[in-house]
N, C-alpha and C positions, 0 to 999 in steps of 0.2 A: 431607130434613134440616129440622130444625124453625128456633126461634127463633133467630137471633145474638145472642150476650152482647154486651155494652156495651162488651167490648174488642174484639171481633172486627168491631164496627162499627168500630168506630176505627180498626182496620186497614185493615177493605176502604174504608174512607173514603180515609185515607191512598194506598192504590193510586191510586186513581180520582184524586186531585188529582196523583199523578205522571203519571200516566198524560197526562191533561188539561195540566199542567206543559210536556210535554215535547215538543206539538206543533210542529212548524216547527223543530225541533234533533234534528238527527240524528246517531243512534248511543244518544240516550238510553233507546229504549222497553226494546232486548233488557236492556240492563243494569238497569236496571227490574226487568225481568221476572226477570232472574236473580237478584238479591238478594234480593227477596221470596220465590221458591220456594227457597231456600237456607234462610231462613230458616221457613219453611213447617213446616220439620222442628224445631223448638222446642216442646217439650212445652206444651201448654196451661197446663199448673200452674206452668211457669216466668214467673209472673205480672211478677215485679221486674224479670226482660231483656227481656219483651215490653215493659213499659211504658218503659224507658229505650232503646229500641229506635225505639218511637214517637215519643220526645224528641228522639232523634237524626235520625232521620225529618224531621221538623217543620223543622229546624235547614237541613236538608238542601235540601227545598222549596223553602224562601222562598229559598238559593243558587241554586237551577235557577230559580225564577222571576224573576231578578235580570236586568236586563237587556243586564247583562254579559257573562251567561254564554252561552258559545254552540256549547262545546263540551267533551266528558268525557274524561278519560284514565285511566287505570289501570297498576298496577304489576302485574307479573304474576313470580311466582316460576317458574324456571324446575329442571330437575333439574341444570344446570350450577351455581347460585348453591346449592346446598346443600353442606356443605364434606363 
């Protein structure tokens, strides 16, 4: 694979700070990890959601690097909650 674009730096940047983020809090790497390859599957040329993506990102971090935080939850839909 040759060079990374200047956005896909920014991403794999991004990883890495969660990644690094999320040492010493558990629960957070999997979910990490799942969000990023979820989003993985985003077309490259969908320039405007990657970059509001990385906004959100960013927003996100500085939360998990907060020293409040200290642990994640999530809502999960289930096939009972669908009518």
């Amino acid at each position: 694979m040759g060079r990374h674009s200047e956005l896909q730096r920014r991403v794999l940047s991004l990883y890495r700070n969660f990644v690094r983020a999320s040492r010493g809090k558990p629960g957070f790497l999997p979910r990490i990890r799942s969000e990023f390859r979820k989003n993985a599957q985003i077309p490259r040329t969908d320039v405007l959601l990657i970059e509001y993506l990385l906004r959100r990102g960013q927003r996100q971090l500085e939360q998990l690097r907060g020293a409040h935080t200290k642990r994640m939850g999530a809502f999960v839909k289930t096939a009972e909650d669908t009518p």
